[in-house]
C-alpha beads as a LAMMPS data file, in Angstrom:
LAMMPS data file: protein, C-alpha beads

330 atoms
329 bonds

1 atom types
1 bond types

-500.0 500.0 xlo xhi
-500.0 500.0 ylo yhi
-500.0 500.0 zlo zhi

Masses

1 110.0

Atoms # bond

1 1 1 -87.942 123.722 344.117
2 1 1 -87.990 126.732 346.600
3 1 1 -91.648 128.169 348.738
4 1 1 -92.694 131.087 347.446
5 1 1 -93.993 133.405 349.254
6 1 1 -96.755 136.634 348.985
7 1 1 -96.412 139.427 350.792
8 1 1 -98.079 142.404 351.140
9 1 1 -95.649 145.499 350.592
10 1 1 -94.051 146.305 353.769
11 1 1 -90.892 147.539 355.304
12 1 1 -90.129 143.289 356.500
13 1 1 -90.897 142.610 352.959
14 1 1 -88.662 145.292 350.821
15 1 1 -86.233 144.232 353.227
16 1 1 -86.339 140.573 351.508
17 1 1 -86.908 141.574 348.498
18 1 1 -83.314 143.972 348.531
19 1 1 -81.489 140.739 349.829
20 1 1 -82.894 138.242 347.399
21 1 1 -81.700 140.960 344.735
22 1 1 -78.970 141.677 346.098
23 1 1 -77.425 138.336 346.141
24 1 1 -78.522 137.594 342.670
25 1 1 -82.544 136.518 343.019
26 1 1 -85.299 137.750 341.130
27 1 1 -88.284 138.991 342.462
28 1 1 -92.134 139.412 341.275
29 1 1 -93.472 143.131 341.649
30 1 1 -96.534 144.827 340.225
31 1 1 -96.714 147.855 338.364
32 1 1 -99.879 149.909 336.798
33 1 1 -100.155 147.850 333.760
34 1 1 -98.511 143.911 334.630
35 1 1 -96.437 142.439 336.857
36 1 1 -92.986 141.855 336.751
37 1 1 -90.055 139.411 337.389
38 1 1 -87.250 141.331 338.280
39 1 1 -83.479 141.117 339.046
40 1 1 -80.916 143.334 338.726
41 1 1 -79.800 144.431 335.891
42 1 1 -76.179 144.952 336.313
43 1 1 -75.881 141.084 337.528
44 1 1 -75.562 139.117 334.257
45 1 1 -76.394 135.479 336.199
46 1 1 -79.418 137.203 337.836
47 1 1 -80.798 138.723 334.528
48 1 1 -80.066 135.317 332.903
49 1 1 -82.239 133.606 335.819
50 1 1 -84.982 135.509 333.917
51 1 1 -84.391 134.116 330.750
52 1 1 -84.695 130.665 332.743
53 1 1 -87.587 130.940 334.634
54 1 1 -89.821 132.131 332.087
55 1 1 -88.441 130.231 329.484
56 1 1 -88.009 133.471 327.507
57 1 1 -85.991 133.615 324.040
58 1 1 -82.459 135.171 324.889
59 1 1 -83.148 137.620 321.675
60 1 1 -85.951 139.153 323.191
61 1 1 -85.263 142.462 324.836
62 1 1 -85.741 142.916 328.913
63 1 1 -86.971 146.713 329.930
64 1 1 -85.401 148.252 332.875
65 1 1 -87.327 149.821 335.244
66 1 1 -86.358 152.965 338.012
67 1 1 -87.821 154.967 340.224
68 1 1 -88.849 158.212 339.826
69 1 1 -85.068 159.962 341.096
70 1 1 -83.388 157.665 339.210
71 1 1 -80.326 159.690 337.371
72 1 1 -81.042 158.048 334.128
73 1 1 -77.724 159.748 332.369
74 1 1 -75.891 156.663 334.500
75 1 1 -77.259 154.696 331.990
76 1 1 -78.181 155.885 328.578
77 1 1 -75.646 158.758 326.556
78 1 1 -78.429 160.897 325.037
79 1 1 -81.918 161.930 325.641
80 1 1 -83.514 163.804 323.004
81 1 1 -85.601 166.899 323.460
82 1 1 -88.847 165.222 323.058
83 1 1 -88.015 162.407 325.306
84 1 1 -87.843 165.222 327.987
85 1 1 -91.086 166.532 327.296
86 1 1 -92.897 163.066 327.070
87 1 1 -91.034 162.392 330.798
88 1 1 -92.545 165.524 332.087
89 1 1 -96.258 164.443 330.108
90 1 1 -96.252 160.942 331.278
91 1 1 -94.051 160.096 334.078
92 1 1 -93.977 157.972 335.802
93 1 1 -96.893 155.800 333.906
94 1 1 -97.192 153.374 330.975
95 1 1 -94.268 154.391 328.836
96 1 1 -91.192 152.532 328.291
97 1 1 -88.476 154.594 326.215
98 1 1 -85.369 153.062 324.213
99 1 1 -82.200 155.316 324.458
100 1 1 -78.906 154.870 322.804
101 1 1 -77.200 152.763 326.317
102 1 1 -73.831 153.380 327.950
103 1 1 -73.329 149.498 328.352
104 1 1 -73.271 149.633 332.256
105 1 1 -76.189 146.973 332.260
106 1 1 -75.337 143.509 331.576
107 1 1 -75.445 142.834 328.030
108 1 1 -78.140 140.407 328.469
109 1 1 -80.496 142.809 329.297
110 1 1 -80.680 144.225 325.519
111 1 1 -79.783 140.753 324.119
112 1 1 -76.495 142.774 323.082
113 1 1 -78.476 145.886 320.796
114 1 1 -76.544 149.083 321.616
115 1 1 -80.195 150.352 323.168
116 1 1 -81.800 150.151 326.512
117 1 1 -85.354 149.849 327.111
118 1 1 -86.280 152.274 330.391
119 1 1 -89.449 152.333 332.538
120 1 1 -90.696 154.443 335.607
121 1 1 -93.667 152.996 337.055
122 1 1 -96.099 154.597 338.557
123 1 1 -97.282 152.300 340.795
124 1 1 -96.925 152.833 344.587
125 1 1 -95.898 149.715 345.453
126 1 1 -93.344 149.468 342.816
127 1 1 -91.625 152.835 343.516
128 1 1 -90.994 151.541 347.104
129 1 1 -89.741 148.535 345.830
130 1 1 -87.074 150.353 342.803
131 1 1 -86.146 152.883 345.690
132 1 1 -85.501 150.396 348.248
133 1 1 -83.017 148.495 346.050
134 1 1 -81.916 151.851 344.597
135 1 1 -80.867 149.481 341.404
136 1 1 -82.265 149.464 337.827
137 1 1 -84.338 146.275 337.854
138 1 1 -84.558 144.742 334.762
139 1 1 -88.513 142.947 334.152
140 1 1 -90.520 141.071 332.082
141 1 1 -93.934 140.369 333.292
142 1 1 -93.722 137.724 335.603
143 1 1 -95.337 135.001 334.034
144 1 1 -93.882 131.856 332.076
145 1 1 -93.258 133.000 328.185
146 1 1 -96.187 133.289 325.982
147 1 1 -98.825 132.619 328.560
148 1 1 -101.220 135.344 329.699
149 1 1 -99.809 138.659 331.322
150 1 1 -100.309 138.581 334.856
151 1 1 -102.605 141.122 336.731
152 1 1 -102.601 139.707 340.635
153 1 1 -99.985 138.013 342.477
154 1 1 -102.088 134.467 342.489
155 1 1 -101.709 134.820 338.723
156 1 1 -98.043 135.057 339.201
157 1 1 -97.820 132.324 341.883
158 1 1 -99.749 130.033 339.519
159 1 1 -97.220 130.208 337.204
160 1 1 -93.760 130.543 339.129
161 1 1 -94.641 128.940 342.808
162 1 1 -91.898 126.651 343.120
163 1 1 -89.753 128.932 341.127
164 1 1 -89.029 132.375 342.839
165 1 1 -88.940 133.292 346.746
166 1 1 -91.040 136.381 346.950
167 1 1 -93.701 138.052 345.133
168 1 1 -94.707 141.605 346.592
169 1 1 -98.618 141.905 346.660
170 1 1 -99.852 145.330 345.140
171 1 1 -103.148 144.053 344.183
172 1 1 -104.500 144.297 340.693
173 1 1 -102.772 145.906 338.368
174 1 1 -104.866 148.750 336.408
175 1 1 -103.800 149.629 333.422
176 1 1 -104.201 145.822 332.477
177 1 1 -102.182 145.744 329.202
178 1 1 -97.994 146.214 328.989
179 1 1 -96.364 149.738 328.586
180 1 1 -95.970 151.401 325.477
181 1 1 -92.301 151.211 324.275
182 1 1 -90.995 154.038 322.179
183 1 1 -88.211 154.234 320.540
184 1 1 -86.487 157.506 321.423
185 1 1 -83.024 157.025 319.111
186 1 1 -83.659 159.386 316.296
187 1 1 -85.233 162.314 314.996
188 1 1 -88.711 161.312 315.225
189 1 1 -90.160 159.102 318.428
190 1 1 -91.302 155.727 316.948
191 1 1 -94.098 153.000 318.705
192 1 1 -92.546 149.948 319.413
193 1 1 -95.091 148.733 320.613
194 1 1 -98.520 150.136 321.868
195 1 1 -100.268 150.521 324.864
196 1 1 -102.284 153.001 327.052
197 1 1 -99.815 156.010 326.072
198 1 1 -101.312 156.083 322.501
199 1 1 -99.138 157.233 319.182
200 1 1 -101.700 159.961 319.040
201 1 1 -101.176 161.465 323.290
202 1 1 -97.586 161.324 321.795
203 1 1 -97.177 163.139 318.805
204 1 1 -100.065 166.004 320.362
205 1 1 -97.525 166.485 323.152
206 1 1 -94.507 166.515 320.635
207 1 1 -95.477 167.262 317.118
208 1 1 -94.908 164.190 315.640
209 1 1 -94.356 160.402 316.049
210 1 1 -94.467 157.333 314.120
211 1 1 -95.529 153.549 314.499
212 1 1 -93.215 150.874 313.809
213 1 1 -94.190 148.019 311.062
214 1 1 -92.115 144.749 311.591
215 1 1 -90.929 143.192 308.644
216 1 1 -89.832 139.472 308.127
217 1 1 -86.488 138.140 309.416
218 1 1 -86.111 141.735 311.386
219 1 1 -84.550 141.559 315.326
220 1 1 -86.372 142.096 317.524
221 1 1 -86.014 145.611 319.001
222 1 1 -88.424 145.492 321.994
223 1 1 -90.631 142.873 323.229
224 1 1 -94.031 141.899 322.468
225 1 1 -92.982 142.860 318.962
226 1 1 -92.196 139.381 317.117
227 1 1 -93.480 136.012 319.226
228 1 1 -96.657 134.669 320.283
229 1 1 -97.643 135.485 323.439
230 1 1 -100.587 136.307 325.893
231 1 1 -102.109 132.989 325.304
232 1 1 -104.636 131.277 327.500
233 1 1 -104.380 127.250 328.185
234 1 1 -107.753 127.020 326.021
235 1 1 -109.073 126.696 322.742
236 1 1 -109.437 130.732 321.170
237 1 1 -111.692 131.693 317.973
238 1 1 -111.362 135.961 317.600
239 1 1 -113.902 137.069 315.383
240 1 1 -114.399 140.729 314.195
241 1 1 -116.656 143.292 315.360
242 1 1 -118.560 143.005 311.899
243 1 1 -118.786 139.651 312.201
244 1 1 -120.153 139.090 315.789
245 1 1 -123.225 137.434 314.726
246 1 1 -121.219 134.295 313.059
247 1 1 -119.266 134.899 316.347
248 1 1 -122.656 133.909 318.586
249 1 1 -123.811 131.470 316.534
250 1 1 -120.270 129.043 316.646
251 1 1 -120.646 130.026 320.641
252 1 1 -123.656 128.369 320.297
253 1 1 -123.307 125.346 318.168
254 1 1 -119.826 124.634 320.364
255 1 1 -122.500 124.617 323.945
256 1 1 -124.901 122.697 321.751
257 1 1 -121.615 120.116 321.046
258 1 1 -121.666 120.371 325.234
259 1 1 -118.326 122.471 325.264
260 1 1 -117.644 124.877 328.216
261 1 1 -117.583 127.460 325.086
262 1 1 -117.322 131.186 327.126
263 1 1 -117.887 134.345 324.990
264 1 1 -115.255 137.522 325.494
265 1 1 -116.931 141.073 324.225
266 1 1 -117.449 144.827 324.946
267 1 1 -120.215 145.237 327.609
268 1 1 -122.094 146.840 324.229
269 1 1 -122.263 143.373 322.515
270 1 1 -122.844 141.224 325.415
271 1 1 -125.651 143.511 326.157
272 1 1 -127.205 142.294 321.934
273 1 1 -127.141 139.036 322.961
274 1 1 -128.226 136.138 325.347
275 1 1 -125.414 134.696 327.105
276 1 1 -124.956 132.799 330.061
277 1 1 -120.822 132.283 329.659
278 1 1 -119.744 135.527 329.098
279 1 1 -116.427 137.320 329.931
280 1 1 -117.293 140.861 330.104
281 1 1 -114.791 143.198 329.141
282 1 1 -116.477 145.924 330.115
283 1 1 -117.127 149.471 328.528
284 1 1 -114.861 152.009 328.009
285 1 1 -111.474 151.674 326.221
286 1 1 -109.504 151.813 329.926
287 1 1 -112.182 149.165 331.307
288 1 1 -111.317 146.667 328.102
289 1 1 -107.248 147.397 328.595
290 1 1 -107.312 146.655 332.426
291 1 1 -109.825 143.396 332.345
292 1 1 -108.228 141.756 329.192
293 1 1 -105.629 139.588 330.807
294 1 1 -107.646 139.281 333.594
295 1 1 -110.772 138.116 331.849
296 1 1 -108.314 135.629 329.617
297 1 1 -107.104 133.958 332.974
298 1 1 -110.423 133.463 334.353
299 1 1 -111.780 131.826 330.528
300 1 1 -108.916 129.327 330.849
301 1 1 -110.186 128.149 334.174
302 1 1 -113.288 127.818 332.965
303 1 1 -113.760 127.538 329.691
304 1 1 -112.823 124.622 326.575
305 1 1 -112.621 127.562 324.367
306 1 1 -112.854 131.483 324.360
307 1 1 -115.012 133.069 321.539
308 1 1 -114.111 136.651 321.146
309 1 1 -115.479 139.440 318.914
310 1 1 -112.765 142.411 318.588
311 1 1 -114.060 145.776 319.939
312 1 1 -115.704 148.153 317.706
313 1 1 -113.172 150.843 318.291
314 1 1 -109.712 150.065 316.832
315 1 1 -107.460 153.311 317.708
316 1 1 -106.206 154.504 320.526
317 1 1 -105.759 152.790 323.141
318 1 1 -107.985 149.812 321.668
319 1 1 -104.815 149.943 318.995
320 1 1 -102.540 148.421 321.695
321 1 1 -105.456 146.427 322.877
322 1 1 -106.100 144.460 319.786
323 1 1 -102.457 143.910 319.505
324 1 1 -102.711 141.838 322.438
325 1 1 -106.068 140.348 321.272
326 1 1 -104.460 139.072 317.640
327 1 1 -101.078 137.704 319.477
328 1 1 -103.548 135.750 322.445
329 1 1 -105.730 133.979 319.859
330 1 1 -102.974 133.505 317.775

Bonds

1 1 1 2
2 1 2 3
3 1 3 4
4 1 4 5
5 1 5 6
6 1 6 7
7 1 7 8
8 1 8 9
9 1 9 10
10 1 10 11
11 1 11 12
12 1 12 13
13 1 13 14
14 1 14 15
15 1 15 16
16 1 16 17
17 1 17 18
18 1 18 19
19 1 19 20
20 1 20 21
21 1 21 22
22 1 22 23
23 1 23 24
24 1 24 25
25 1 25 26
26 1 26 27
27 1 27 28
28 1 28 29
29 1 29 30
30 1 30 31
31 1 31 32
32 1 32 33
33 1 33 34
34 1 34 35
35 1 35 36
36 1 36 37
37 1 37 38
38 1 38 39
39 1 39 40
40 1 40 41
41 1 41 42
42 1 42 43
43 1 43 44
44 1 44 45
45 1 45 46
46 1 46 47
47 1 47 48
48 1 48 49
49 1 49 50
50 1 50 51
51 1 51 52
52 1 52 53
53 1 53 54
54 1 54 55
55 1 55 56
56 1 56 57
57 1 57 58
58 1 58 59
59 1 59 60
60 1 60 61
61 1 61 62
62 1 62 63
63 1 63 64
64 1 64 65
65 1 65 66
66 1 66 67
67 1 67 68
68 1 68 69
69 1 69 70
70 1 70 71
71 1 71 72
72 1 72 73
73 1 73 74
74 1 74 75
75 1 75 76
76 1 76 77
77 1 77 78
78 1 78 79
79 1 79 80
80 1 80 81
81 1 81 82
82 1 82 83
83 1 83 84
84 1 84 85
85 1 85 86
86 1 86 87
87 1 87 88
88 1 88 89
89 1 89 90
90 1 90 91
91 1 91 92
92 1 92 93
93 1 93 94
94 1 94 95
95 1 95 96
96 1 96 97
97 1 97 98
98 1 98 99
99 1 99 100
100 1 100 101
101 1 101 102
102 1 102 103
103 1 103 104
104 1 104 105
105 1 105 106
106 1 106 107
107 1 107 108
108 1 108 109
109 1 109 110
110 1 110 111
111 1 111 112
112 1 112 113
113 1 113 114
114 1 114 115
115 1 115 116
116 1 116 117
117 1 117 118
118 1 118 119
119 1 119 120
120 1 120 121
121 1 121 122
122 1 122 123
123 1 123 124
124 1 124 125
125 1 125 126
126 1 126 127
127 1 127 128
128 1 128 129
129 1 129 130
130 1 130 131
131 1 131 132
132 1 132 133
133 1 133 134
134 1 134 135
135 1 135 136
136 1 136 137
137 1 137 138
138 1 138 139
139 1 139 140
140 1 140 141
141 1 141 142
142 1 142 143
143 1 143 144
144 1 144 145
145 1 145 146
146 1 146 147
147 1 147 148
148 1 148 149
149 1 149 150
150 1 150 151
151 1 151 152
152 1 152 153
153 1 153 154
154 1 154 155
155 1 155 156
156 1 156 157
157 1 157 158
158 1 158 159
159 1 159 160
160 1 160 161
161 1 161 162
162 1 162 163
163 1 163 164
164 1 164 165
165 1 165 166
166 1 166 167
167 1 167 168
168 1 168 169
169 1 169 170
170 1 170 171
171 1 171 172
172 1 172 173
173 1 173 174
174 1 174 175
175 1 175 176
176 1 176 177
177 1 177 178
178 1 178 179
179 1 179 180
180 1 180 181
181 1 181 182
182 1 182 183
183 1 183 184
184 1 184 185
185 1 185 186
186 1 186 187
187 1 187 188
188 1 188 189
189 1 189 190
190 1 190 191
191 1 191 192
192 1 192 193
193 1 193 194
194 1 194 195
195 1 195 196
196 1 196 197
197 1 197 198
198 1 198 199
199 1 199 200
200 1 200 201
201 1 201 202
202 1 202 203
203 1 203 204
204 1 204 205
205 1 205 206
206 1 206 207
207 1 207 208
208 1 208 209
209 1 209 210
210 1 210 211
211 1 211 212
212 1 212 213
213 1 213 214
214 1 214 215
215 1 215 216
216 1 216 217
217 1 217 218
218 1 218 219
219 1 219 220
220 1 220 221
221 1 221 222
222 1 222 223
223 1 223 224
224 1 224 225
225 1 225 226
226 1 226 227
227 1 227 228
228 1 228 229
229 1 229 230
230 1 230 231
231 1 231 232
232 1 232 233
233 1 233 234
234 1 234 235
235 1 235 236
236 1 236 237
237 1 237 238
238 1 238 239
239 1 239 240
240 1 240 241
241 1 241 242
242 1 242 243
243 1 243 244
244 1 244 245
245 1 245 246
246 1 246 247
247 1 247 248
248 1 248 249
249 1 249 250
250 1 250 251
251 1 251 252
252 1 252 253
253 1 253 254
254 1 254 255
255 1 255 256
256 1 256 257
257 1 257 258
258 1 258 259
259 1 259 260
260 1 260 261
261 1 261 262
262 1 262 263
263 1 263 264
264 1 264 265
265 1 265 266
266 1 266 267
267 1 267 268
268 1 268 269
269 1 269 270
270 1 270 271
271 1 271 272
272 1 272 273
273 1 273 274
274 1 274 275
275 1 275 276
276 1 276 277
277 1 277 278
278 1 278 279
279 1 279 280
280 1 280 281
281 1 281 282
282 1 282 283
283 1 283 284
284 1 284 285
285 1 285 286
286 1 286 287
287 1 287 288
288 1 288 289
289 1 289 290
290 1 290 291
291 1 291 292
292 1 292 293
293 1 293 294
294 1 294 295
295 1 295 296
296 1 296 297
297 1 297 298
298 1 298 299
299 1 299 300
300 1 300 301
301 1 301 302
302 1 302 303
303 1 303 304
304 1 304 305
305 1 305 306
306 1 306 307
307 1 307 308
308 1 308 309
309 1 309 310
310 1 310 311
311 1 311 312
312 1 312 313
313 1 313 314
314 1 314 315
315 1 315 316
316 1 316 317
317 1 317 318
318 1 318 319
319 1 319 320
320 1 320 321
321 1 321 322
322 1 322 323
323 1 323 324
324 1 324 325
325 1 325 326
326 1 326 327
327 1 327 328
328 1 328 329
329 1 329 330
């Protein structure tokens, strides 16, 4: 069991954070949406560390991230026209894209698919981090596997004190929910998996784009596509918007039982009803994205079970947002 330590993002602490990676560590950074647990990516023990300490299935796909200079033709053989014009739209920001790879990364990293996963971040804090290293970091979020994203360092240190050295403080994330990941290996760009770059910004800024469906027995070609995860230590009941009436009345009968019952909505249903537990998600589509995992982590503190009623909206960004929501409550 090692200390671990948070540290505000300094020159002393990028300097610790390029020698932990450096000799094979991983290290807990934030970005705009989550944070993440990162090692480098060309080091196959260090990338299998991350596999370890989160407990993470070794078929589920790690996304590299780079800064901003990065030459990314070190790393992947083709990048299509539209990818260009999404990079120039949206980078750096919320957007993961898959590429055909040159297998430089350890294999690990892709969970041996001939595709890599690539992320600029837009964060401040984790551009000085990726251009201090000057190495593609490869990053989950930093949390153990299947439990809520994390948003703050403490979230991170609750889950991996004891496991990592250093996480490098950049306050709260955001954006709140992980990137989108498009897959950028054929004609057409194809979601992956949603987020705050929505299939509809894409396909305005490039004609076109599909969603991906996952079908039964598939591999998984990105993650957050096939397992369970985002879940809080509680109880969870997710009712739907049309249904938030049965949705107050169970909150209620579990308080009458004398459960900590807490009730997760839109600021526009909390505002129907009387409630003294509630985790306000707040009001617009970016307030709901950014508080989610935030809100989750303070209801499992708190709370025997989380009641939540679905926002009314379901496209967009919300798209990526109920994703999350479904997956958490299980």
């Amino acid at each position: 069991m090692m200390d671990t330590r948070i540290l505000t993002i300094d020159e002393q602490s990028l300097k610790l954070s390029e020698k932990i990676i450096k000799s094979g560590g991983c290290v807990a950074f934030p970005t705009e949406t989550v944070y993440g647990l990162g090692a480098n990516a060309f080091d196959d023990g260090a990338v299998g560390r991350i596999f370890e300490i989160k407990g993470r299935p070794n078929d589920n796909p790690l996304i590299v991230h780079v800064h901003e200079d990065f030459d990314l033709s070190a790393l992947v053989s083709f990048i299509p026209w539209y990818a260009k014009q999404l990079a120039k739209a949206f980078l750096p920001g919320p957007l993961t894209m898959v590429y055909k790879s040159k297998n430089r990364v350890s294999p690990a990293v892709s969970c041996g698919l001939d595709t890599l996963a690539v992320r600029i971040p837009s964060h401040r804090g984790a551009q000085a981090f990726l251009r201090f290293v000057n190495l593609p970091i490869a990053a989950p979020s930093a949390n153990i596997s299947k439990h809520v994203s994390p948003v703050t360092a403490q979230h991170v240190y609750d889950d991996l004190k004891g496991k990592i050295e250093l996480i490098l403080d950049g306050g709260k994330c955001t954006g709140g929910i992980e990137s989108t990941v498009l897959d950028c290996t054929s004609d057409v760009p194809c979601v992956l998996r949603s987020g705050l770059v929505t299939r509809e910004m894409i396909a305005a800024t490039v004609g076109e784009c599909n969603q991906y469906v996952m079908k039964e027995g598939e591999r998984v070609l990105s993650p957050g596509m096939k397992y369970k995860h985002y879940s809080p230590k509680c109880k969870t009941a997710l009712f739907g918007y049309d249904n938030r009436e049965q949705a107050y009345k169970y909150y209620l009968d579990c308080i009458n039982r004398g459960e900590r019952a807490y009730f997760m909505c839109e600021s526009a249903v909390a505002s129907m009803y009387n409630i003294e537990n509630l985790l306000d998600l707040g009001g617009t589509e970016l307030e709901i994205a950014s508080n989610l995992y935030d809100k989750l982590r303070e209801g499992e503190i708190k709370a025997d079970i989380i009641i939540a009623v679905a926002p009314q909206k379901q496209d967009g960004v919300m798209y990526g947002v109920m994703n999350r929501m479904r997956k958490a409550f299980g």
